[in-house]
PyMOL Python script that loads the backbone (N, CA, C, O; Angstrom):
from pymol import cmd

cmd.read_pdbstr("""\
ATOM      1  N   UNK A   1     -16.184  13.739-106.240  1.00  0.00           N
ATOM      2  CA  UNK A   1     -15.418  14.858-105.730  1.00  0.00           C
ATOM      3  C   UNK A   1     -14.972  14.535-104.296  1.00  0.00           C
ATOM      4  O   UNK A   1     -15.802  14.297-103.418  1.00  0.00           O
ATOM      5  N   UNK A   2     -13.772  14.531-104.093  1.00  0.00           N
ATOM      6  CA  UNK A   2     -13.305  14.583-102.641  1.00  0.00           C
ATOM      7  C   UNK A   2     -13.502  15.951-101.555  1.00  0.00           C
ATOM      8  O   UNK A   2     -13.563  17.148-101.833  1.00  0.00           O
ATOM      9  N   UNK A   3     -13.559  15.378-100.460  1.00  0.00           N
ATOM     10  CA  UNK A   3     -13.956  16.433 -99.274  1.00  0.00           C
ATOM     11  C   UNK A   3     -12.296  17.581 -99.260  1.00  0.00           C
ATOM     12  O   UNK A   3     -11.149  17.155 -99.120  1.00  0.00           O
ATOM     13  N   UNK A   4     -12.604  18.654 -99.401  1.00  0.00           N
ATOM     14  CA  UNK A   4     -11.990  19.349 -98.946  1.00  0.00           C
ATOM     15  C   UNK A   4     -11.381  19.374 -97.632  1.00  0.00           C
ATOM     16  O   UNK A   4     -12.134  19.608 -96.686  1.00  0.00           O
ATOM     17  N   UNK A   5      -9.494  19.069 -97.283  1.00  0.00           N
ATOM     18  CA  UNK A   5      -9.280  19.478 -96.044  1.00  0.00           C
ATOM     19  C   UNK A   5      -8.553  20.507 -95.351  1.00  0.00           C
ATOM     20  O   UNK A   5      -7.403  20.776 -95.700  1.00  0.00           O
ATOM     21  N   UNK A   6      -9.231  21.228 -94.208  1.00  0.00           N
ATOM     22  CA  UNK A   6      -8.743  22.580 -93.792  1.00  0.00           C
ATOM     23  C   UNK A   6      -7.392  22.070 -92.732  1.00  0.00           C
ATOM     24  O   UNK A   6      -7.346  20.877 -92.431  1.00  0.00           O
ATOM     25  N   UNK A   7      -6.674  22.707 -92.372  1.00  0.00           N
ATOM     26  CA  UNK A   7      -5.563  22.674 -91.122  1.00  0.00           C
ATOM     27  C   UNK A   7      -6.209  23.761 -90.370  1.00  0.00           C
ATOM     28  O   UNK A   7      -6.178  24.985 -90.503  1.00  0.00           O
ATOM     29  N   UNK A   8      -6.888  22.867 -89.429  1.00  0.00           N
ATOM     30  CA  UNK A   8      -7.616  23.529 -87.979  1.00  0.00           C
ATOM     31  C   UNK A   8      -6.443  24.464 -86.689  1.00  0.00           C
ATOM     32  O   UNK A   8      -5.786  23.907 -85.809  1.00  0.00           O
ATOM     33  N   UNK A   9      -6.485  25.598 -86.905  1.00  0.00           N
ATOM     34  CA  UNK A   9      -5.202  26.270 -86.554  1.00  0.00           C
ATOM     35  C   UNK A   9      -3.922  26.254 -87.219  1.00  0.00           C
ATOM     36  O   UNK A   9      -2.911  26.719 -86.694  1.00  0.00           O
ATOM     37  N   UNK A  10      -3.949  25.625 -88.588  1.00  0.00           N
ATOM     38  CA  UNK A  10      -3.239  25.751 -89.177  1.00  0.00           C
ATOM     39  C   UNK A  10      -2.362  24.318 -88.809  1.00  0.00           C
ATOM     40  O   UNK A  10      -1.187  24.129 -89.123  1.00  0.00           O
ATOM     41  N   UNK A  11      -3.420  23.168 -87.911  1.00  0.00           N
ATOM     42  CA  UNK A  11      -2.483  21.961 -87.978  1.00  0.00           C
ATOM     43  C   UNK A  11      -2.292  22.205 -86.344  1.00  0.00           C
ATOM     44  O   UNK A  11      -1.161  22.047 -85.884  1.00  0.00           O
ATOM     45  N   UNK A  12      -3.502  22.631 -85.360  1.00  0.00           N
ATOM     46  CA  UNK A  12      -2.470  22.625 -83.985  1.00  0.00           C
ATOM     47  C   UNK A  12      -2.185  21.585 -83.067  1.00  0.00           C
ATOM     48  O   UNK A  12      -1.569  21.747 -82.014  1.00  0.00           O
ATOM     49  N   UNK A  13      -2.757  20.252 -83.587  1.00  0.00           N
ATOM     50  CA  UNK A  13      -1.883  19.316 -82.810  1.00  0.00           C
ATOM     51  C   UNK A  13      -0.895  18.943 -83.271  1.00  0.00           C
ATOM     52  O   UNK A  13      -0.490  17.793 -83.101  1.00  0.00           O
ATOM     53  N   UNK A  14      -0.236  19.890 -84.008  1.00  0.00           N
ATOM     54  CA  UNK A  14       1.070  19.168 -84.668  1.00  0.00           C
ATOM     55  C   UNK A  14       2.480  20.758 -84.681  1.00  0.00           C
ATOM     56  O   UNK A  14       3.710  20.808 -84.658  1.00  0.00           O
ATOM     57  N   UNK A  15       1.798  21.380 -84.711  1.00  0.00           N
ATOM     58  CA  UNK A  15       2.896  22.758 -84.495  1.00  0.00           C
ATOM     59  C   UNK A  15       2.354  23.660 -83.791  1.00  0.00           C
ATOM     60  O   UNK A  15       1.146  23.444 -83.700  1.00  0.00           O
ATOM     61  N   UNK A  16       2.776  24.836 -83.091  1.00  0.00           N
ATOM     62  CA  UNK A  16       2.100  25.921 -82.131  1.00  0.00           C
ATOM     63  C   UNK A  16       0.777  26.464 -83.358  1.00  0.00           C
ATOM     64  O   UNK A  16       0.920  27.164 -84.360  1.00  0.00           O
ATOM     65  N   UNK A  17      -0.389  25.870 -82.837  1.00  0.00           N
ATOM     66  CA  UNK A  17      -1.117  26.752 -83.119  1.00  0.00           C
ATOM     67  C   UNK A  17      -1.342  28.193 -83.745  1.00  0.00           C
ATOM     68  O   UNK A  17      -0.849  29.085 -83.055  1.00  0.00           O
ATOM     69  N   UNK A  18      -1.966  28.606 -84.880  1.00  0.00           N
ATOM     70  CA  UNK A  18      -1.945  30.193 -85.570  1.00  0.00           C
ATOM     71  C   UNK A  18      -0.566  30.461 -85.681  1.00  0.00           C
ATOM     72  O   UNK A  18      -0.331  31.451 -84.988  1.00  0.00           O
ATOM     73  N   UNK A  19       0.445  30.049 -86.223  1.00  0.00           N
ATOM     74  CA  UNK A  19       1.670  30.602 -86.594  1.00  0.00           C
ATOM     75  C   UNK A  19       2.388  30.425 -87.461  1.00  0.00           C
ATOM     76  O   UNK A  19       2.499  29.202 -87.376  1.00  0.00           O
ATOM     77  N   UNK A  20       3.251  30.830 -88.616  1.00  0.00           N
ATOM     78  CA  UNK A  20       3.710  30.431 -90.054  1.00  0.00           C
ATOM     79  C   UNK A  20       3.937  29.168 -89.554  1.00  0.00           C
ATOM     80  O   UNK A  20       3.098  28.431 -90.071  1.00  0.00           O
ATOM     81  N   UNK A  21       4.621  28.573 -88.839  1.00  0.00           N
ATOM     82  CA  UNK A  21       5.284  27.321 -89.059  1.00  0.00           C
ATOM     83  C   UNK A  21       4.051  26.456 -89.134  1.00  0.00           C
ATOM     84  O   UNK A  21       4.098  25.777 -90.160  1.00  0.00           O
ATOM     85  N   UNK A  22       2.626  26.164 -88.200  1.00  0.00           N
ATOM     86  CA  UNK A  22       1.739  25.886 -88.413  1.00  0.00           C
ATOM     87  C   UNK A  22       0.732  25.979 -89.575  1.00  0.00           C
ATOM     88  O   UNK A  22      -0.025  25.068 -89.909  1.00  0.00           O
ATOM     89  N   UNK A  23       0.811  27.104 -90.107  1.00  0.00           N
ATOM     90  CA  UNK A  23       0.389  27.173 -91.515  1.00  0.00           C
ATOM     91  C   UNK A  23       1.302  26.520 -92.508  1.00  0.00           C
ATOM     92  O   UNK A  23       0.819  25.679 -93.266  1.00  0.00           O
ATOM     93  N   UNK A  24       2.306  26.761 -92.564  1.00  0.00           N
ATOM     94  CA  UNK A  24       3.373  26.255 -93.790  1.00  0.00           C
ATOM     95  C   UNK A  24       3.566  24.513 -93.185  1.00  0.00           C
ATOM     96  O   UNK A  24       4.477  23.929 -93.772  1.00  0.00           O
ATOM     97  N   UNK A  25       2.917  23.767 -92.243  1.00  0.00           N
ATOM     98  CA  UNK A  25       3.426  22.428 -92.120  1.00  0.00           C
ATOM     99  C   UNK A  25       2.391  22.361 -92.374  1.00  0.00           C
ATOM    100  O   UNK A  25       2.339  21.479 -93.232  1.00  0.00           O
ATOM    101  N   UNK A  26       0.842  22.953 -92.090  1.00  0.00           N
ATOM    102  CA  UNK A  26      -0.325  22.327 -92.568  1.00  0.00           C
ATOM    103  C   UNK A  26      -0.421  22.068 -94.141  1.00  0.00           C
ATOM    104  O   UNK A  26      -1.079  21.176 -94.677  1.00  0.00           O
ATOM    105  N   UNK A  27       0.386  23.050 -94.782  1.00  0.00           N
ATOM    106  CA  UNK A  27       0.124  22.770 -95.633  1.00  0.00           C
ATOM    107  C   UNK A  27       0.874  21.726 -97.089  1.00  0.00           C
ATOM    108  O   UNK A  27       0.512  21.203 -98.143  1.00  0.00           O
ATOM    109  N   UNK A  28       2.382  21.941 -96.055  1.00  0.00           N
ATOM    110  CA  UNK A  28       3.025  20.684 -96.581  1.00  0.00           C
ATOM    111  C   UNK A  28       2.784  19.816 -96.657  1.00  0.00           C
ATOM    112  O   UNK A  28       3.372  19.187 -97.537  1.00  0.00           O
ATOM    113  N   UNK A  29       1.774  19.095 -95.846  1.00  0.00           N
ATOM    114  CA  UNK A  29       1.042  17.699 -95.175  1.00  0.00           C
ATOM    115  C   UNK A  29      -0.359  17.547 -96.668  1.00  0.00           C
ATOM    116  O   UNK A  29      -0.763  16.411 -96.917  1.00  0.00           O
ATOM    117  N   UNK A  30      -0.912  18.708 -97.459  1.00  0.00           N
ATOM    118  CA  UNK A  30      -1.342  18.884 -98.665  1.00  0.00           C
ATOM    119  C   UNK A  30      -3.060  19.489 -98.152  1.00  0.00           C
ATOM    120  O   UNK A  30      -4.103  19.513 -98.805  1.00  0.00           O
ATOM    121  N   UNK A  31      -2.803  19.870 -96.903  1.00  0.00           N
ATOM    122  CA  UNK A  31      -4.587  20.385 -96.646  1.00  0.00           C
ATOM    123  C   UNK A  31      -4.919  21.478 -97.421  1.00  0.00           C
ATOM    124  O   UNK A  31      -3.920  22.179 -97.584  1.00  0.00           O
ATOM    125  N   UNK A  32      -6.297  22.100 -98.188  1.00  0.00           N
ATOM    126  CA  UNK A  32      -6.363  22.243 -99.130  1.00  0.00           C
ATOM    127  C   UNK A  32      -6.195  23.995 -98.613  1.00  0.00           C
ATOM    128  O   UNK A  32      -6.002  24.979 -99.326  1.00  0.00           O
ATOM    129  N   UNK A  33      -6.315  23.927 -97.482  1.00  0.00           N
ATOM    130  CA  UNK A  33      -6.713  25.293 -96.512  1.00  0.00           C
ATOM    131  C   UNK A  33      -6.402  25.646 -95.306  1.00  0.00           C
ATOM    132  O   UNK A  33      -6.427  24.597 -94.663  1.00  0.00           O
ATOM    133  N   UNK A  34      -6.145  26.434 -94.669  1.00  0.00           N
ATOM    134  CA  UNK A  34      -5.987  26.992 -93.342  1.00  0.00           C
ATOM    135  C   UNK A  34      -7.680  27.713 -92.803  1.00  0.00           C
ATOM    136  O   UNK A  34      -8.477  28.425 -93.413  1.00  0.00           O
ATOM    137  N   UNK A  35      -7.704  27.129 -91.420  1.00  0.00           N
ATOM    138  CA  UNK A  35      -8.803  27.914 -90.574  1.00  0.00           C
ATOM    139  C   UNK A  35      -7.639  28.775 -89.929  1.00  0.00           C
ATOM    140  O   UNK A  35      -6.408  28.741 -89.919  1.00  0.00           O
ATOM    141  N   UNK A  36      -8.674  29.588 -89.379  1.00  0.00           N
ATOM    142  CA  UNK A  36      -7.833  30.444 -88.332  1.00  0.00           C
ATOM    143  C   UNK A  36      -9.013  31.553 -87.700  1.00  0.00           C
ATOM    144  O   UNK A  36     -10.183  31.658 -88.068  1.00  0.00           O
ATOM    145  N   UNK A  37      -8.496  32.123 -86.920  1.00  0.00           N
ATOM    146  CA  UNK A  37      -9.268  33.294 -85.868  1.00  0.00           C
ATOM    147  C   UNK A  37      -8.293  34.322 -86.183  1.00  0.00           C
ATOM    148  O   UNK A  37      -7.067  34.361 -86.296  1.00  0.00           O
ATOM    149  N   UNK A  38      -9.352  35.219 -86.295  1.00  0.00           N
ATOM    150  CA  UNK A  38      -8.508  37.164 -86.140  1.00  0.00           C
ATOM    151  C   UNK A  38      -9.539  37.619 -85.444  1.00  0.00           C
ATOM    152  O   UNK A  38     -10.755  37.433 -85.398  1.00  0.00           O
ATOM    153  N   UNK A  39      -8.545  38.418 -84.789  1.00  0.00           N
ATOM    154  CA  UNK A  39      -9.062  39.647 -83.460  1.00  0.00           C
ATOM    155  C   UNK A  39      -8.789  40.700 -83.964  1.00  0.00           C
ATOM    156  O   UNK A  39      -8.042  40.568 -84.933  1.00  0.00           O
ATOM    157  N   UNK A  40      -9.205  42.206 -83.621  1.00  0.00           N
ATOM    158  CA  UNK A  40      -8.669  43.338 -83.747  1.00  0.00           C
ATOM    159  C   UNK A  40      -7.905  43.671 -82.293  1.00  0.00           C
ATOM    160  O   UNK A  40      -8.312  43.342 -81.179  1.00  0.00           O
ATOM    161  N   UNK A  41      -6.598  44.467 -82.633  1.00  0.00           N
ATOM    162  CA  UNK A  41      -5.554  44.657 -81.260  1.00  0.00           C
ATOM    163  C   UNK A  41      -6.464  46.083 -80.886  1.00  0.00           C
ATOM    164  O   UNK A  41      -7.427  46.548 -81.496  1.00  0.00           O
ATOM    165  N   UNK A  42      -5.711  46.636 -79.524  1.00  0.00           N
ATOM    166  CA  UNK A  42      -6.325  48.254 -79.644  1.00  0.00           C
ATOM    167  C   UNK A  42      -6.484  49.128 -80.425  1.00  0.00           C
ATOM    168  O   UNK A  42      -7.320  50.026 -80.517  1.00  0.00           O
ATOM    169  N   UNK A  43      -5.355  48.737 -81.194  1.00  0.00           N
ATOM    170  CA  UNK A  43      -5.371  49.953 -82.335  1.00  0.00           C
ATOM    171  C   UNK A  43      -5.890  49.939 -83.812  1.00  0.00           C
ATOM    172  O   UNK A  43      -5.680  50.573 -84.846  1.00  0.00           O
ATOM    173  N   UNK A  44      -6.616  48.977 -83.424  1.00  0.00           N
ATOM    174  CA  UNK A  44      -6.916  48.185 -85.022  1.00  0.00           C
ATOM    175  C   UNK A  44      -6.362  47.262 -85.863  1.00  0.00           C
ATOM    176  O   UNK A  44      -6.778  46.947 -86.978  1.00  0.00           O
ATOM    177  N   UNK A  45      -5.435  46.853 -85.302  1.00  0.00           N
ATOM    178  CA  UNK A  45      -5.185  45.700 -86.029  1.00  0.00           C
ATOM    179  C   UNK A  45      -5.447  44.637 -86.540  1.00  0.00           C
ATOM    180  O   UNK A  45      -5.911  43.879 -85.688  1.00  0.00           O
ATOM    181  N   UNK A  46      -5.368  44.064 -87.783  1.00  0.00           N
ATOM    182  CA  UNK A  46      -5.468  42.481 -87.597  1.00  0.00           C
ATOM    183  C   UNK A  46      -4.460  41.677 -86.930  1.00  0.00           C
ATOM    184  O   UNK A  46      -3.305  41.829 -87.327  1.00  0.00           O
ATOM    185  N   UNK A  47      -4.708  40.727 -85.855  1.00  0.00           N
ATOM    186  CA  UNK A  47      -4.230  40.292 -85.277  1.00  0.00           C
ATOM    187  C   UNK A  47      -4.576  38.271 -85.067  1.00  0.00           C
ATOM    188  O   UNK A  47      -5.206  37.781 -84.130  1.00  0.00           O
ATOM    189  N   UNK A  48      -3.983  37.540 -86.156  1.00  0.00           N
ATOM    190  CA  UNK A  48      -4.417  36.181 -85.487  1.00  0.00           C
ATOM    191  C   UNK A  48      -3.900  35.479 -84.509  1.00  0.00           C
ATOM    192  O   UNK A  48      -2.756  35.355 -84.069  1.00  0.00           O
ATOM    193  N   UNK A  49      -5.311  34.872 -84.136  1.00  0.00           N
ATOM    194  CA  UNK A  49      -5.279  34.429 -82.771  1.00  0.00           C
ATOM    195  C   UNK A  49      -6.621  33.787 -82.521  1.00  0.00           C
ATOM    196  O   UNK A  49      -7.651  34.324 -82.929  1.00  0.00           O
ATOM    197  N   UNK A  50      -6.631  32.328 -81.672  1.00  0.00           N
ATOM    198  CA  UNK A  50      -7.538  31.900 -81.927  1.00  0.00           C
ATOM    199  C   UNK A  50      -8.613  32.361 -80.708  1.00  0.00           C
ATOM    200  O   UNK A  50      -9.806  32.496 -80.977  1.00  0.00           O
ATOM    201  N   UNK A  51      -8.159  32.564 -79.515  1.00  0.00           N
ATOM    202  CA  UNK A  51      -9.079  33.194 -78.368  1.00  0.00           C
ATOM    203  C   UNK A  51      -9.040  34.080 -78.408  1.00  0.00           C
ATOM    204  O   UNK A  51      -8.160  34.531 -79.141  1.00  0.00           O
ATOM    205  N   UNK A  52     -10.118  35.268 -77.526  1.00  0.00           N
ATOM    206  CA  UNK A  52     -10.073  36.404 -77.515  1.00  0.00           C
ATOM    207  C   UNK A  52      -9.119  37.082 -76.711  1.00  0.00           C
ATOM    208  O   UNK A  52      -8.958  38.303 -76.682  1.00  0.00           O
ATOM    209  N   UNK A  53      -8.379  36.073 -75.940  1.00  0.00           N
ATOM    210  CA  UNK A  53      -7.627  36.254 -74.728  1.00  0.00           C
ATOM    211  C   UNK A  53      -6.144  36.157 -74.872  1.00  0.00           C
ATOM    212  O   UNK A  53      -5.910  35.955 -76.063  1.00  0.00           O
ATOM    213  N   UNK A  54      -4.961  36.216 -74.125  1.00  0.00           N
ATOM    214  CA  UNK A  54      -3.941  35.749 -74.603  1.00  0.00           C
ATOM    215  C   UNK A  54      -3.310  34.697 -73.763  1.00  0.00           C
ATOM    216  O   UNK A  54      -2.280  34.042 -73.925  1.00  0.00           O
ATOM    217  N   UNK A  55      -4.478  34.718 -72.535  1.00  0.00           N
ATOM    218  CA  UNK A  55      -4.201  33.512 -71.476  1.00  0.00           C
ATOM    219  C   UNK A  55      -3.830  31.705 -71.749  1.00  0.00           C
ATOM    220  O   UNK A  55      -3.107  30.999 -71.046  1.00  0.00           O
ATOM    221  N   UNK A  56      -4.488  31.362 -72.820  1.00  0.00           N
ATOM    222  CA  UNK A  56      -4.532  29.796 -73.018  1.00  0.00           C
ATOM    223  C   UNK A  56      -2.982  29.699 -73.706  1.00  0.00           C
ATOM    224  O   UNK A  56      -2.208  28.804 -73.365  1.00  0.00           O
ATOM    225  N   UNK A  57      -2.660  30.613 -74.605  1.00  0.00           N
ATOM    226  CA  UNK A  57      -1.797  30.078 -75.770  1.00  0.00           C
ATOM    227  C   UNK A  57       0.092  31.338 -75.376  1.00  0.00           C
ATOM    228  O   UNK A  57       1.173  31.352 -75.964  1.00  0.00           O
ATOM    229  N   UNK A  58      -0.339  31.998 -74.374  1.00  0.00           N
ATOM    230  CA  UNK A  58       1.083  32.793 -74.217  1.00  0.00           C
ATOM    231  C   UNK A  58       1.340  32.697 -72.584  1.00  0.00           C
ATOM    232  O   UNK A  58       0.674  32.198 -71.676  1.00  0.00           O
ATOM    233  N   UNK A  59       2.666  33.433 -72.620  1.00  0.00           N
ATOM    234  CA  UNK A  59       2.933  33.910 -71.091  1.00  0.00           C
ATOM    235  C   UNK A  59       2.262  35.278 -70.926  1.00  0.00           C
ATOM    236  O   UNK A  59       2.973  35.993 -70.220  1.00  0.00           O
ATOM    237  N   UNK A  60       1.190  35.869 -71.313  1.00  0.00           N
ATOM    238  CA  UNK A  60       0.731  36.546 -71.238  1.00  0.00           C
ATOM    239  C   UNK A  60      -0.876  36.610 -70.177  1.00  0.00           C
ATOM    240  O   UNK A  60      -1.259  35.608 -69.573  1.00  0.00           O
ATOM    241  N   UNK A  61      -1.609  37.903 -70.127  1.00  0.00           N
ATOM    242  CA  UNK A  61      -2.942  37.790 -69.634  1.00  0.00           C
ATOM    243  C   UNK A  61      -3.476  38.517 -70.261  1.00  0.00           C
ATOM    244  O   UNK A  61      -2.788  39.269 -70.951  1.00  0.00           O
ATOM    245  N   UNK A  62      -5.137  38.639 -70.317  1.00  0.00           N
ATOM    246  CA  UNK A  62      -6.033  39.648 -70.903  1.00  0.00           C
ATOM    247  C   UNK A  62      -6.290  39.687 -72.325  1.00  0.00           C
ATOM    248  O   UNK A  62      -5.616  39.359 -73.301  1.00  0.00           O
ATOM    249  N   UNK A  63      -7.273  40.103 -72.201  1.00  0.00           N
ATOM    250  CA  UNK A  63      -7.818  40.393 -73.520  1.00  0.00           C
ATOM    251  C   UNK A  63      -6.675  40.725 -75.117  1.00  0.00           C
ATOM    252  O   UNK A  63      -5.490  40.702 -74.785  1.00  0.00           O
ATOM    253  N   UNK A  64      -6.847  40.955 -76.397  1.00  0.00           N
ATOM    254  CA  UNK A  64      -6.110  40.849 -77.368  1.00  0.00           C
ATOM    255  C   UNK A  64      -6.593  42.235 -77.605  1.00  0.00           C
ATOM    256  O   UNK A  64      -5.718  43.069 -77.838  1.00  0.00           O
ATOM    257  N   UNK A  65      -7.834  42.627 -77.585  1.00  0.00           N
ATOM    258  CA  UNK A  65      -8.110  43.694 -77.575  1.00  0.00           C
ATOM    259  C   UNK A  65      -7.624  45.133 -76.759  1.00  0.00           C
ATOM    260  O   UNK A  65      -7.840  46.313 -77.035  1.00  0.00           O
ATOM    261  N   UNK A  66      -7.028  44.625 -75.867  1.00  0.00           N
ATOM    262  CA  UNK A  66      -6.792  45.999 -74.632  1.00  0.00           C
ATOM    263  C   UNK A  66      -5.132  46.072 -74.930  1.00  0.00           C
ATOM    264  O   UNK A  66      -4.381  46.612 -74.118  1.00  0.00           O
ATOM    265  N   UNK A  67      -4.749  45.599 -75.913  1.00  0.00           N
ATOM    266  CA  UNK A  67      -3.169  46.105 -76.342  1.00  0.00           C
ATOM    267  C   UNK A  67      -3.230  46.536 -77.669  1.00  0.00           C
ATOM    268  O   UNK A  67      -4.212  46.704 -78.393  1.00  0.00           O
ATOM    269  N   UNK A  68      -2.131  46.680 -77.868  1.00  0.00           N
ATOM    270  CA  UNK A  68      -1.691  47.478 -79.381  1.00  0.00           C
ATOM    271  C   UNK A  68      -0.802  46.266 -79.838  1.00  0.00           C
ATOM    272  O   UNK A  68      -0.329  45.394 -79.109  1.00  0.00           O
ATOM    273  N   UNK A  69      -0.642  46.427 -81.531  1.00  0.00           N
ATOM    274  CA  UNK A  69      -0.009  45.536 -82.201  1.00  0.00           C
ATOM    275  C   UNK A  69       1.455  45.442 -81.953  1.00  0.00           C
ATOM    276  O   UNK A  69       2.105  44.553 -82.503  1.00  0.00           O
ATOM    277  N   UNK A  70       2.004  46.293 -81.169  1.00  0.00           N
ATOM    278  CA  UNK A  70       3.401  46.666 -80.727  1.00  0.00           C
ATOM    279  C   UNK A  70       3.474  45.866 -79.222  1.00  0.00           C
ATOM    280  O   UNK A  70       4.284  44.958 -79.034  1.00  0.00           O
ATOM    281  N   UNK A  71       2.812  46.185 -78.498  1.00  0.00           N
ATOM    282  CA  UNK A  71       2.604  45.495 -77.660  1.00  0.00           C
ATOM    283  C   UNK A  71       2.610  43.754 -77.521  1.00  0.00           C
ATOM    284  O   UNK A  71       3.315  43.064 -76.785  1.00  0.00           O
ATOM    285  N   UNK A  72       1.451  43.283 -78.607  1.00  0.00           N
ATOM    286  CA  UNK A  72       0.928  41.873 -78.393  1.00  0.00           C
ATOM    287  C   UNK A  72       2.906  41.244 -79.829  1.00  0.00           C
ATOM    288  O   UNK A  72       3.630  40.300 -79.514  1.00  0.00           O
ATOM    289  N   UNK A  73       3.075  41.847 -80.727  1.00  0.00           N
ATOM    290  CA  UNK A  73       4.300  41.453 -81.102  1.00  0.00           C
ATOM    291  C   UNK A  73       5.386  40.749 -79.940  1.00  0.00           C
ATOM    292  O   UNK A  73       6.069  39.725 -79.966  1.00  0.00           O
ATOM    293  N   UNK A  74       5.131  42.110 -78.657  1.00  0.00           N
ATOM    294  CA  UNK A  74       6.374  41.335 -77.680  1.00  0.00           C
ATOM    295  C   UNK A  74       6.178  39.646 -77.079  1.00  0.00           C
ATOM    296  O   UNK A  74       7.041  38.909 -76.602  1.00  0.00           O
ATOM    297  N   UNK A  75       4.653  39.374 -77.320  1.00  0.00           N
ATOM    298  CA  UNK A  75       4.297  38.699 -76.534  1.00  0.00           C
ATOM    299  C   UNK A  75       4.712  36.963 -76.979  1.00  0.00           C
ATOM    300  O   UNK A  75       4.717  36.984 -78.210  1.00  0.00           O
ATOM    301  N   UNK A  76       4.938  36.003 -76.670  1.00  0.00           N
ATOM    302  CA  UNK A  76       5.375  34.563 -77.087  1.00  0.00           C
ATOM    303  C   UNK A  76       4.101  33.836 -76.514  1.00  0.00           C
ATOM    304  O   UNK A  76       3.395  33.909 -75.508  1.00  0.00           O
ATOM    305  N   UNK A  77       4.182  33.012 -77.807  1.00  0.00           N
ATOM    306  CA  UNK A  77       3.260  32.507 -78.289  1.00  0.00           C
ATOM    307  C   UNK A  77       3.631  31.074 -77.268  1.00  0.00           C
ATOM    308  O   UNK A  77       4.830  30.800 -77.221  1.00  0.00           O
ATOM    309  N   UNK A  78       2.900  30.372 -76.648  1.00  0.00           N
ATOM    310  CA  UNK A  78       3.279  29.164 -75.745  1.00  0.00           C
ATOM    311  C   UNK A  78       2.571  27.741 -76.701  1.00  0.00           C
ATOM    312  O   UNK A  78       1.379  27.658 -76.996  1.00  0.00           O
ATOM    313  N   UNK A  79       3.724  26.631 -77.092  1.00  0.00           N
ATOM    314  CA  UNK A  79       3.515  25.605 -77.085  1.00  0.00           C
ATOM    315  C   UNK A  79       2.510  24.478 -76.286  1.00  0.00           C
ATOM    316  O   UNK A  79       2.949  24.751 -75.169  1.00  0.00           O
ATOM    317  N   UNK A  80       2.100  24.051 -76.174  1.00  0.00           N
ATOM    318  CA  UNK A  80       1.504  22.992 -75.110  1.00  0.00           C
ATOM    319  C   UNK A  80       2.987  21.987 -75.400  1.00  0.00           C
ATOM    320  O   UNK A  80       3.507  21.595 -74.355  1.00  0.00           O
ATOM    321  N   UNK A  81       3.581  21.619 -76.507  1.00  0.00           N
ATOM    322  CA  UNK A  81       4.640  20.995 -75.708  1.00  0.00           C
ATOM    323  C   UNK A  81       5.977  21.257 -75.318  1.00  0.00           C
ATOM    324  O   UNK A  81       6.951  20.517 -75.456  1.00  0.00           O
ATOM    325  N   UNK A  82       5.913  22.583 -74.730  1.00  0.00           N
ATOM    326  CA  UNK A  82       6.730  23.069 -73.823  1.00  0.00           C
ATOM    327  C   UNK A  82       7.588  23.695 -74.589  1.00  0.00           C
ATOM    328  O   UNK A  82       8.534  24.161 -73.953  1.00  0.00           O
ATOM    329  N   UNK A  83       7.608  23.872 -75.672  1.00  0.00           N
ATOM    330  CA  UNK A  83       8.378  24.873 -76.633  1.00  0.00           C
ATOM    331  C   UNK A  83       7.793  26.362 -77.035  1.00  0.00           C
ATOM    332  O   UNK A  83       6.862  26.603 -77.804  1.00  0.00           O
ATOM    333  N   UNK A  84       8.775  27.479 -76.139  1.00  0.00           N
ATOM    334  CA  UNK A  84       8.333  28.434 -76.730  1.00  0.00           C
ATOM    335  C   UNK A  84       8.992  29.339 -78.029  1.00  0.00           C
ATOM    336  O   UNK A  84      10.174  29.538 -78.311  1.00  0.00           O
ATOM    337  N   UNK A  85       7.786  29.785 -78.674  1.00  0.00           N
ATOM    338  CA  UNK A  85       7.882  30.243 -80.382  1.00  0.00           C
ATOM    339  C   UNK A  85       7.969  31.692 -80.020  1.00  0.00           C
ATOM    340  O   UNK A  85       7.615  32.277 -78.996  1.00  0.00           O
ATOM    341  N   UNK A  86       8.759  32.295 -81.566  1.00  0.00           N
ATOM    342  CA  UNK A  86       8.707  34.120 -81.724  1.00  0.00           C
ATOM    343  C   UNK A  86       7.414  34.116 -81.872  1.00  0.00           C
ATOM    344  O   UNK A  86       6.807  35.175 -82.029  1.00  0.00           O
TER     345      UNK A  86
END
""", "prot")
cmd.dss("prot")
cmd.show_as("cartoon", "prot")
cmd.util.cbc("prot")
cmd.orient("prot")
């Protein structure tokens, strides 16, 4: 039996981290699975995302928790290579 392989963020050294395009290239590439992180927003949402924060991965600050899903929607998601995503 072969090892099962996941796309760790959905593949994030290869597309923005937690985001369709990252999921849908991880899985073009044939990994058997997606990891990922979910937070709840203020209002309850599911919300993925791999920190609790929105500091590492947006132009954003603070917690994921202290907004609403309307809110964290406005927010862009930051590349590490300098491309920013909806």
């Amino acid at each position: 039996m072969r090892p099962l392989v996941y796309a760790h963020r959905g593949g994030a050294a290869l597309r923005p981290e937690n985001t369709i395009v990252s999921f849908d290239h991880g899985l073009s590439l044939g990994a058997d699975g997606l990891e990922l992180d979910v937070h709840l927003s203020r209002d309850g949402v599911v919300v993925v995302h791999h920190d609790a924060t929105l500091d590492r991965t947006t132009g954003a600050r603070g917690p994921i928790a202290q907004r609403t899903a309307e809110e964290l929607a406005a927010v862009r998601k930051y590349d590490p290579r300098k491309v920013w995503t909806a």
